[in-house]
Each structure stands twice: as C-alpha cells, then as structure tokens.
Backbone as ProteinMPNN parsed JSONL, in Angstrom:
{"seq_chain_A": "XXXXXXXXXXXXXXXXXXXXXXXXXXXXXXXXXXXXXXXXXXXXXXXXXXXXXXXXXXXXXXXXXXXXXXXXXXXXXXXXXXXXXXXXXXXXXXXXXXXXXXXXXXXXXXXXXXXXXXXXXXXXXXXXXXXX", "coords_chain_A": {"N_chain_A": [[150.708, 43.507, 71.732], [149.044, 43.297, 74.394], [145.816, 42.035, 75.42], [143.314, 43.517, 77.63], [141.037, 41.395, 80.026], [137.267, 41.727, 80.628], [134.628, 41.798, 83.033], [131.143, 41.987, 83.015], [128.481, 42.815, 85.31], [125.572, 42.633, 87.254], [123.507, 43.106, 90.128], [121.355, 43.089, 92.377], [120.55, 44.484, 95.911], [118.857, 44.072, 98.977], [117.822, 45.824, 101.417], [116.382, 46.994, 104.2], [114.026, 47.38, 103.306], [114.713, 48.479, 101.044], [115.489, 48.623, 97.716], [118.346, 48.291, 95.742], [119.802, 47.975, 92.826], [122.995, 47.667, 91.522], [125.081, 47.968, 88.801], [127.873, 46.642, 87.369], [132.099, 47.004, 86.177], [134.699, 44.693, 85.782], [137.818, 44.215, 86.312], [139.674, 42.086, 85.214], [142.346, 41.379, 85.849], [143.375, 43.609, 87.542], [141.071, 43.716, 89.618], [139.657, 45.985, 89.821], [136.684, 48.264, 90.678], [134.432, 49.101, 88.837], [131.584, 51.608, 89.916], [128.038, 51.615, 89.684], [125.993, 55.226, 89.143], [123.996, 56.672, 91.559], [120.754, 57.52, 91.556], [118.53, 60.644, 91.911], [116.679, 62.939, 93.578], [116.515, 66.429, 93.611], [115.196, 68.861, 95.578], [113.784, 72.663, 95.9], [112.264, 74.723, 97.611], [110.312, 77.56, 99.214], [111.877, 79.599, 98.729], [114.223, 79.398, 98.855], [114.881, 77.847, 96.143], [115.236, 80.243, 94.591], [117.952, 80.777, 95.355], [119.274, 79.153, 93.188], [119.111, 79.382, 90.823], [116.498, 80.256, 90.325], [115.441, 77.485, 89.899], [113.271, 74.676, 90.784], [113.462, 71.697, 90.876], [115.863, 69.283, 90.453], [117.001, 66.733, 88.863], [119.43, 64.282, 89.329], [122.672, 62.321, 88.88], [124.228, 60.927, 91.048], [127.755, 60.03, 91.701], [129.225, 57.248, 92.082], [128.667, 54.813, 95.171], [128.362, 55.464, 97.291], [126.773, 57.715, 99.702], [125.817, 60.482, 101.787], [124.268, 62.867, 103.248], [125.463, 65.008, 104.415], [127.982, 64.982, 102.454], [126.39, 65.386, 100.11], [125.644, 67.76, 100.277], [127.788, 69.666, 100.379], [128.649, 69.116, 97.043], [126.527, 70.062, 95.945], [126.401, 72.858, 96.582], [128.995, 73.075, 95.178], [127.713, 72.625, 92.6], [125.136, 72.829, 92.303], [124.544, 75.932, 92.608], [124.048, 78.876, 92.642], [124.041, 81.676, 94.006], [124.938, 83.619, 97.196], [125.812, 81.977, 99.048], [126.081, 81.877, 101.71], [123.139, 81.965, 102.197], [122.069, 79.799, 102.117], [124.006, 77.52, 103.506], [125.805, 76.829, 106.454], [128.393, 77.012, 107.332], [129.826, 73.013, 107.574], [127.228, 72.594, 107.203], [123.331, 72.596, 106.867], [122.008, 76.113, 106.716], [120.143, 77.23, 109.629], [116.961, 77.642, 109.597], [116.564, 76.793, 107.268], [114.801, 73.923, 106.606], [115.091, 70.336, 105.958], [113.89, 67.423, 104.123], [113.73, 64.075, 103.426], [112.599, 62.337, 101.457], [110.047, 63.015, 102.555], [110.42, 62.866, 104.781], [111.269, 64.223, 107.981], [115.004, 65.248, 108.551], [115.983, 65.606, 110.876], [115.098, 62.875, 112.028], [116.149, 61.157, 110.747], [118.584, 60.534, 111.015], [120.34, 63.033, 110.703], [122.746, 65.362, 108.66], [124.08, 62.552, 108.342], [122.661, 61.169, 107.19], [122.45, 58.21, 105.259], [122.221, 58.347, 101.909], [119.704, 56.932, 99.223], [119.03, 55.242, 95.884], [117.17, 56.925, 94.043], [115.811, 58.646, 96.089], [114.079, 61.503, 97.035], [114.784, 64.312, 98.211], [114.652, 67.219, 100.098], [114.765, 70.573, 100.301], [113.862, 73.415, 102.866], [113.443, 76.831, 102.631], [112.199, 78.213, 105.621], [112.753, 81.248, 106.35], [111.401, 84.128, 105.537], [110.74, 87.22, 103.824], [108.289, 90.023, 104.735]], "CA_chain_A": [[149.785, 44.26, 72.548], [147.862, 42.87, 75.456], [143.931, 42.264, 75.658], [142.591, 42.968, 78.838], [139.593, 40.817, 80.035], [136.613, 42.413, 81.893], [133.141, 41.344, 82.8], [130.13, 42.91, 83.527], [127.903, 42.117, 86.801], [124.324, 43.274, 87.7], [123.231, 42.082, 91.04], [120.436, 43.775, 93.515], [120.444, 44.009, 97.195], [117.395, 44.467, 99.016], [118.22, 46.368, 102.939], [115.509, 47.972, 104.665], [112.866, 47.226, 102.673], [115.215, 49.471, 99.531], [116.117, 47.99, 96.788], [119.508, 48.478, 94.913], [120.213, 47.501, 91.836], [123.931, 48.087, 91.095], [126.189, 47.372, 87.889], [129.896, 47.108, 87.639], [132.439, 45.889, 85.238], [135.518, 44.179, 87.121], [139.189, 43.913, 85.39], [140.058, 40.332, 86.126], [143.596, 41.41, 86.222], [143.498, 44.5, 88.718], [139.885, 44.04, 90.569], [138.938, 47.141, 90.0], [134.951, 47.876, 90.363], [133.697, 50.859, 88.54], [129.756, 51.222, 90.43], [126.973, 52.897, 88.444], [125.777, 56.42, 89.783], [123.191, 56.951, 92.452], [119.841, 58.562, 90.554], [118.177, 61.232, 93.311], [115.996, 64.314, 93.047], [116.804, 67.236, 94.842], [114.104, 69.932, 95.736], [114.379, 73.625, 96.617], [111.382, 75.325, 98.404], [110.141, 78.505, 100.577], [112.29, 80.795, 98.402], [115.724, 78.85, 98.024], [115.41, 78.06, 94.927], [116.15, 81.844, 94.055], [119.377, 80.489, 95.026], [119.265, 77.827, 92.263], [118.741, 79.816, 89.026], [115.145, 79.76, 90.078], [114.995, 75.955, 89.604], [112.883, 73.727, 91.756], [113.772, 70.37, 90.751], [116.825, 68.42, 90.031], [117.194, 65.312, 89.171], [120.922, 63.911, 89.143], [123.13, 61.316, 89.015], [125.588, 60.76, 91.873], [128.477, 59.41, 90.859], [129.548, 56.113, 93.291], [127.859, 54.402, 95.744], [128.302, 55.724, 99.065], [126.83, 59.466, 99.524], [125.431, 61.097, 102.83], [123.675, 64.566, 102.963], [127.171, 65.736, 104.233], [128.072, 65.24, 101.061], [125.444, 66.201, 98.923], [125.845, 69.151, 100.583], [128.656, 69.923, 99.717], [128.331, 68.457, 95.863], [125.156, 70.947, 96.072], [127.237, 74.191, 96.666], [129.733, 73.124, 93.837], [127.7, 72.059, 91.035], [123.884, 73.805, 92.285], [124.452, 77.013, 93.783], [124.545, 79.899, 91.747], [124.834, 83.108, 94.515], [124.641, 83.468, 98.034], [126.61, 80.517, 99.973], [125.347, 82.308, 102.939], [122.002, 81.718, 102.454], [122.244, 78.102, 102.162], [125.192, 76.645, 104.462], [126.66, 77.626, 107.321], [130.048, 75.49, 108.126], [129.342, 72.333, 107.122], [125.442, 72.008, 107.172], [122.336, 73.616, 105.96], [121.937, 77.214, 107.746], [119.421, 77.712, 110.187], [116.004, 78.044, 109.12], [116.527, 75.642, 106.066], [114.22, 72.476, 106.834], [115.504, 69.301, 105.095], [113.103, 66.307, 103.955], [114.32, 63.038, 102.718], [111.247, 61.161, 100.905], [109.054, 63.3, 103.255], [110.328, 62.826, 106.771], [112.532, 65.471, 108.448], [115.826, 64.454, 108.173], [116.588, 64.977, 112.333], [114.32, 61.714, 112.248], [117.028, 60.119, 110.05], [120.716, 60.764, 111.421], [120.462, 64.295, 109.826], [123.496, 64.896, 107.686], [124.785, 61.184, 108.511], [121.91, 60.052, 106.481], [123.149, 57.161, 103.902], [121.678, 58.309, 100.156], [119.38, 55.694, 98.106], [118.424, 54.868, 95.345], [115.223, 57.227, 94.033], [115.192, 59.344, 97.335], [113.992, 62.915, 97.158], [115.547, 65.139, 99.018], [113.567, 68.748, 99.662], [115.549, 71.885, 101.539], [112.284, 74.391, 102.536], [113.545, 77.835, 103.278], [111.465, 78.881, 106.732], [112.286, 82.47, 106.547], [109.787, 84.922, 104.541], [110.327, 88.543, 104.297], [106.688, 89.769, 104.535]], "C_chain_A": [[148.93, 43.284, 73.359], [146.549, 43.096, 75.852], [143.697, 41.964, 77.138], [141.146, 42.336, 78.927], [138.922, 41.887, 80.808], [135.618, 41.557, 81.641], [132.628, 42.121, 83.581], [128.995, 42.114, 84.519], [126.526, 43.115, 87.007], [123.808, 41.842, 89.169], [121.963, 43.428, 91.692], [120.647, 43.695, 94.498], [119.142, 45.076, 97.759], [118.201, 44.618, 100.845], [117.35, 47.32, 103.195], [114.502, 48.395, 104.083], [113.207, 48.847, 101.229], [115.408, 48.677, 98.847], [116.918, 48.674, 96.001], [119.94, 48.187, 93.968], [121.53, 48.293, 91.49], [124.737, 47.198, 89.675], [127.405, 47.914, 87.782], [130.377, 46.221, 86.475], [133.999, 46.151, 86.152], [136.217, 44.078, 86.024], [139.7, 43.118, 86.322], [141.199, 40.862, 86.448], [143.797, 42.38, 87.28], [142.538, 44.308, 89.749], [139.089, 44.84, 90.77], [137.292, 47.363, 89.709], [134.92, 49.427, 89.886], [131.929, 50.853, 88.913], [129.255, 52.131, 89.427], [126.788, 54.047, 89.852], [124.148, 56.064, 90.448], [122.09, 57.963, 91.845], [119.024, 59.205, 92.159], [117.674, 62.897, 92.878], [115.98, 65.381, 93.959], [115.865, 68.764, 94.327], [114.185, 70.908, 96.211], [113.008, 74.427, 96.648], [111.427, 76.868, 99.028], [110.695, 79.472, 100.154], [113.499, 80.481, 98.251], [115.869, 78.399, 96.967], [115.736, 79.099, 93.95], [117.78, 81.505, 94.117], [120.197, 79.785, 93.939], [119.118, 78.0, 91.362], [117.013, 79.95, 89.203], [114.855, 78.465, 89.708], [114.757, 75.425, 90.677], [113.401, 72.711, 92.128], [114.964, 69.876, 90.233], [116.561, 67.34, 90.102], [118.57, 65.057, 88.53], [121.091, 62.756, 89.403], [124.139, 61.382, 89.789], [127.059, 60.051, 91.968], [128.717, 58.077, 92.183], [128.366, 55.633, 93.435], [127.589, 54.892, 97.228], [128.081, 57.007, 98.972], [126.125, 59.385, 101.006], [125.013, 62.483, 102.022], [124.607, 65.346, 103.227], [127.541, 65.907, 103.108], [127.915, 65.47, 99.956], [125.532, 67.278, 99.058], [126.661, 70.456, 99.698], [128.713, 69.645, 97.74], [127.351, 69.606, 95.462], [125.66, 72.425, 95.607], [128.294, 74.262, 95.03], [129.065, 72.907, 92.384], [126.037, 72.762, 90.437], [123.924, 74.694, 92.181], [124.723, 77.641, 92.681], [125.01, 80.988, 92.444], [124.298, 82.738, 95.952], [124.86, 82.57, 98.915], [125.754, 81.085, 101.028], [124.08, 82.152, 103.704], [121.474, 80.298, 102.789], [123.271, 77.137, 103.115], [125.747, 77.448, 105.333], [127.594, 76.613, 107.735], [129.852, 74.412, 107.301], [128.065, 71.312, 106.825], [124.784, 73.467, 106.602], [122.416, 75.226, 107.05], [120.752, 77.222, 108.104], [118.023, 77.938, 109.747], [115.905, 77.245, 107.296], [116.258, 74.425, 106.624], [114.448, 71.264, 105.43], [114.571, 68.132, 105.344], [113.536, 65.598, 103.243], [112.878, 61.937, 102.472], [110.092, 61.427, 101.915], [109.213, 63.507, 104.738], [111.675, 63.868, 106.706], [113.813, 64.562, 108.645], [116.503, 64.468, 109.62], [116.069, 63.567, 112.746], [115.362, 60.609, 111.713], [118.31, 60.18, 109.866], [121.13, 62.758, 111.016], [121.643, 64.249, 108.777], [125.098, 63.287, 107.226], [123.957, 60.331, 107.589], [122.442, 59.584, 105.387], [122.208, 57.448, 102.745], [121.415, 57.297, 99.433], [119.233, 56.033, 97.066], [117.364, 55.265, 94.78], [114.811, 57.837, 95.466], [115.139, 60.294, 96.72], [114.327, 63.749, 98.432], [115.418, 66.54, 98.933], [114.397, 69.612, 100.563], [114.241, 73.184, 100.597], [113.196, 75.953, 102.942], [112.569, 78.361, 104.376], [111.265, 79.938, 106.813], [112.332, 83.03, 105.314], [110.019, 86.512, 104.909], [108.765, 88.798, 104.08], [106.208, 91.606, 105.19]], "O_chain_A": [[148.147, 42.524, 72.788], [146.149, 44.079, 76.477], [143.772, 40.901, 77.754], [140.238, 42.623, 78.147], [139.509, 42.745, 81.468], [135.469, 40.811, 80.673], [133.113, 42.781, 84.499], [128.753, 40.913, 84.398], [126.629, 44.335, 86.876], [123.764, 40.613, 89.239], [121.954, 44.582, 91.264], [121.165, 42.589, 94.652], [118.669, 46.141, 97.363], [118.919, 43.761, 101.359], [117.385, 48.399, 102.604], [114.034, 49.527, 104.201], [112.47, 49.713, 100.755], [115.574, 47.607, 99.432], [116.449, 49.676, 95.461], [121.123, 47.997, 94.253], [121.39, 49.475, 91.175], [124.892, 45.977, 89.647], [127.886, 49.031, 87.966], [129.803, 45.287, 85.914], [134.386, 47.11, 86.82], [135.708, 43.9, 84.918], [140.029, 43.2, 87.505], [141.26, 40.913, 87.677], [144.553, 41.922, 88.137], [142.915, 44.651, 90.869], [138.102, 44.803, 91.504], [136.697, 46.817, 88.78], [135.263, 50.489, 90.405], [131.134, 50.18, 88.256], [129.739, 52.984, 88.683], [127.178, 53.922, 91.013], [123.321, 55.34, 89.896], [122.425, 59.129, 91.636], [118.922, 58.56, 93.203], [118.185, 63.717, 92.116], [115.444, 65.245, 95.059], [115.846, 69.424, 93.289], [114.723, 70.75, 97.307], [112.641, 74.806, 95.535], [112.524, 77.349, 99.312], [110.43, 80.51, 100.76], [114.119, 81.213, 97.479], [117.025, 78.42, 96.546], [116.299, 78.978, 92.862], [118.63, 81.816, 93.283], [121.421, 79.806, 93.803], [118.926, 77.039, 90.616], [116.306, 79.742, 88.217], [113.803, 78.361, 89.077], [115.572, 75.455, 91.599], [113.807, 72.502, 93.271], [115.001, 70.275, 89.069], [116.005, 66.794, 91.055], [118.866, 65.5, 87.42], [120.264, 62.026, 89.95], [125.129, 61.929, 89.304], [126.938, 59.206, 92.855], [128.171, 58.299, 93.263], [127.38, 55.686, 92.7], [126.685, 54.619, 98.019], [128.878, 57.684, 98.322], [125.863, 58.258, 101.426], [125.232, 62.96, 100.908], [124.799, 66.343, 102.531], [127.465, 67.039, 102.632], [128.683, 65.695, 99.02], [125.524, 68.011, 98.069], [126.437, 71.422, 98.969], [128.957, 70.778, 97.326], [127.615, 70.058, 94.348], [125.383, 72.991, 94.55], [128.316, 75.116, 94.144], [129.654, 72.98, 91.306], [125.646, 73.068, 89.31], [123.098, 74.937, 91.302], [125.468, 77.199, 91.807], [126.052, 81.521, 92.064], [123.461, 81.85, 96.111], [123.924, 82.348, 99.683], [124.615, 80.629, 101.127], [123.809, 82.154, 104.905], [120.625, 79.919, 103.595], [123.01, 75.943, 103.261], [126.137, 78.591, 105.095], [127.421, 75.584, 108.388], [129.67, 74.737, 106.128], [127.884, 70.144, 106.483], [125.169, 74.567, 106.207], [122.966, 75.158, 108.15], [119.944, 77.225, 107.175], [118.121, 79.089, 109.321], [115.036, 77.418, 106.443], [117.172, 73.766, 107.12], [114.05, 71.376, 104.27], [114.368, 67.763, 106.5], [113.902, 66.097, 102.179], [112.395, 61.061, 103.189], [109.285, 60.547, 102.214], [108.504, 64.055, 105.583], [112.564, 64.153, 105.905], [113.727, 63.353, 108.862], [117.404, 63.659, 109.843], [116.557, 63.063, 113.758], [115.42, 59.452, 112.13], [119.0, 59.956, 108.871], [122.185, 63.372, 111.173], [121.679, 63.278, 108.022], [126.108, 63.097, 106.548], [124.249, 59.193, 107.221], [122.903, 60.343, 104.534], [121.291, 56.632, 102.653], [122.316, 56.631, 98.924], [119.25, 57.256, 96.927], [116.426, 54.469, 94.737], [113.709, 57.61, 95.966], [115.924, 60.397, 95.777], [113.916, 63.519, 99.57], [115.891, 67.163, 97.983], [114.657, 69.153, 101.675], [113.889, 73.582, 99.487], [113.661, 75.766, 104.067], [111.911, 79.252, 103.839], [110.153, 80.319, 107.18], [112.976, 82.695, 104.32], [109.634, 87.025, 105.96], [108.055, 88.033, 103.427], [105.028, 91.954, 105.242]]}, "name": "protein", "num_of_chains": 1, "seq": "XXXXXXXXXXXXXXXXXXXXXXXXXXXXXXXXXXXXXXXXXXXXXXXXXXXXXXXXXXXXXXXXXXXXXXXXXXXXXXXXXXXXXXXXXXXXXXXXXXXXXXXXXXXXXXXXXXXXXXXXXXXXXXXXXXXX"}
C-alpha cells in the first residue's frame, strides 16, 4: 500500500487594505489545493426575511475562494429561501425594489453583482416595498 504525502500551508494576503488569511493542504503527488471556506454574514431586511423562515441573520461558510454576489445569489435561493422565488430574484439578480449593501455601501457603488466576496463582509438585501 502506498502513503501519500501532504502538507499543510497558511499564508495571508493583504489587497485593498483586506486581509486574507487562507489554508490549504497540497498532495505533493497530484497538486491539488483544497482552500478553506469564505466566513460572511448575510442580512435580510424591510420584510424579506419573511422569505427566510423569519430569520434575519446568517452567518455562513462559503465553500472556496472565489464567490461574487452572482453567486451568492444563487447559493441564497438554494440553501436560504424557503417560499416565494418571486419575491426575491428576478432572472439572475435581486428583483426590483430589493436594495443590496455590502459592509454598508450600496452595492451599484461596487460592480453590483460582479462584486468579488471577502473575508468577514456583510452583505444586507432591504426589501423597499411596504404594504401599508
């Protein structure tokens, strides 16, 4: 029987005044990197979190390293969402009257759903409309 080697790697990178701390463990013989998960708190406002079980707050782990709000999006719908797709997405973005904040700033300020996912961001979707 054959022992594979591995080793384990912690490094940081610091871009845009973020800091990253990632760990991986590498199989000398294939290369393969397994990354740690992306930690990130996702917030539901204004009356969408009725969509959400009634839950405000998440906090999750993203699996990889590379995420966008495209793809939280999506990720969101499959693993958040309890009823009502409709209310929450239209195509492949938020619907209409759902304001998105990433660590406070509107997220047309920051590529909208092109924005690259850190590290400890919060990430708030407000519902705008209010029956009344």
């Amino acid at each position: 029987m054959r022992s594979e080697r591995y080793f384990a790697c912690n490094y940081i990178i610091i871009t845009n005044n973020t800091v990253r701390r990632h760990n991986f463990t590498k199989n000398k013989k294939n290369m393969s990197i397994e990354s740690s998960s992306i930690p990130v708190t996702i917030e539901f406002g204004g009356g969408a979190e009725l969509l959400f079980d009634k839950k405000k707050k998440h906090s999750v782990n993203l699996p990889g390293n590379e995420w966008t709000i495209q793809k939280l999006l999506f990720w969101i719908k499959d693993n958040l969402l309890k009823e009502r797709l409709e209310l929450f997405m239209q195509g492949d973005t938020v619907r209409p009257g759902i304001l998105v904040l990433v660590n406070d700033t509107d997220w047309e300020l920051l590529g909208e759903s092109n924005y690259k996912i850190n590290s400890g961001d919060t990430i708030l979707f407000i519902s705008t409309l209010h029956g009344g």
